[in-house]
Phi, psi and omega in degrees: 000332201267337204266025141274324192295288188329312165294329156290323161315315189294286177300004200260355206238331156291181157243167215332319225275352192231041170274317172258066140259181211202129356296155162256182202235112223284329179271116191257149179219127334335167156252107216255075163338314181270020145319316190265021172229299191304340175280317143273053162194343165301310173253150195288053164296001105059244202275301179311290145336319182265334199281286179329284170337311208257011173251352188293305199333303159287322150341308196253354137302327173310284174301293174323344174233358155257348179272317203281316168313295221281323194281322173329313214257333183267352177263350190206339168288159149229120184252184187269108176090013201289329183284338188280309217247347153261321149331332202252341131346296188271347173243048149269338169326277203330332200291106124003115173301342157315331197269328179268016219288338196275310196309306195300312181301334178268018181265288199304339164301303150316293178314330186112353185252035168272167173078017172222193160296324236275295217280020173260323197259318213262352165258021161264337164317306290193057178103301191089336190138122231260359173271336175275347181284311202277344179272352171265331180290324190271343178300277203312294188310333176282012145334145166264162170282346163293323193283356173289286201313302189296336176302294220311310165331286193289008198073026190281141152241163217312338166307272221310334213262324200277305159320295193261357173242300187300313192286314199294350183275319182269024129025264236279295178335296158355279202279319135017274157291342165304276186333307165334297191297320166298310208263347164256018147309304188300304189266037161267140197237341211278318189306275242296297190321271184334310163247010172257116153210033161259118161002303193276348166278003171322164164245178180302327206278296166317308175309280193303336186267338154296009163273004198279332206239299162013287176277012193071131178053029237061020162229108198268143130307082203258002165281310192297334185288329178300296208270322189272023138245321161306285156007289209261032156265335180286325172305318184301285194300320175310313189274353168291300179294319179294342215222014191275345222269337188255347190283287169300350174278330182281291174331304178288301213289339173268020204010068135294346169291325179292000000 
């Protein structure tokens, strides 16, 4: 699993002409260091970097407080048919983002909204997603039920008991779905492809498939792509590690380990 990461690090660091050679050769000599300053300047990455960020961000305000609401109410409300109307949720996974992918573009297409964010950010407002629903519903139920009754008591009303008691408990779940929500922000190349096509709005995932062309016609820089893809891999590990420890935890109390 580890030996693609490893060849990429390995090629970011030849030149061009021994990135495919055979056997390879995994310790490169020379060792070209200014790969990673021609990869990232060569292109605004930048630019790319804040496009990114700034749509995981909203994303994951998006998600994070509509997804965590909506599982509040199949976890802990009881209504008429909740189980029936969470079945029919959790089984949108299954639909292929493919099968909807044309439909969705000619709704964001009437509107009116190519070339911005809104079709990347604004149906996460909307639910968050029927898998961040079922990872906060397995949270919320291992709650005990006593802290409701007793919110209920002091006079909290179901809002106030989901806000003020309930959301500050799910920390490790939070992040969790935090975590989720970044790395397929960072790496979605197909949402960005469709509706993005001005240049300075590009993302990382756009940027880095623009070395595939950079010289025209069948020809790649595969050294400058190899290091500014290693480059823009370290924010994910960085942030895996400093966060994992809320991550596996989240992960085991919502059982997803099974």
């Amino acid at each position: 699993m580890i030996l693609p990461f490893l060849w990429l690090i390995s090629s970011s660091l030849k030149l061009e002409t021994r990135v495919f050679q055979y056997p390879p050769q995994w310790i490169p000599d020379p060792v070209r260091w200014m790969n990673y300053y021609e990869a990232l300047t060569d292109k605004p990455f930048h630019i790319y970097f804040k496009n990114t960020m700034l749509i995981a961000t909203l994303n994951q305000i998006a998600i994070l407080l509509t997804a965590s609401f909506c599982a509040y109410g199949f976890a802990r409300i009881e209504f008429p048919g909740r189980d029936f109307w969470f079945a029919v949720a959790l089984g949108t996974i299954m639909i292929p983002f493919y099968v909807i992918m044309v439909p969705q573009f000619i709704i964001f297409s009437r509107l009116g909204w190519m070339n911005t964010y809104l079709p990347l950010t604004v149906p996460y407002f909307f639910g968050g997603g029927a898998f961040n629903i079922f990872l906060f519903r397995q949270f919320f139920r291992s709650l005990p039920k006593e802290l409701s009754d007793a919110a209920r008591i002091d006079g909290c009303n179901e809002f106030a008991i989901y806000w003020r008691v309930m959301l500050p408990l799910t920390t490790p779940a939070l992040i969790t779905v935090a975590i989720f929500t970044f790395l397929f922000s960072w790496n979605d190349f197909i949402g960005p492809l469709l509706y993005i096509n001005s240049p300075e709005k590009f993302t990382i995932a756009i940027g880095l498939a623009t070395y595939r062309s950079m010289l025209g016609v069948g020809r790649t820089r595969w050294d400058l792509l190899m290091a500014a893809s290693t480059a823009m891999t370290l924010p994910v590990i960085f942030l895996f590690f400093v966060l994992q420890r809320y991550f596996i935890r989240g992960v085991v109390m919502t059982g997803l380990k099974a």
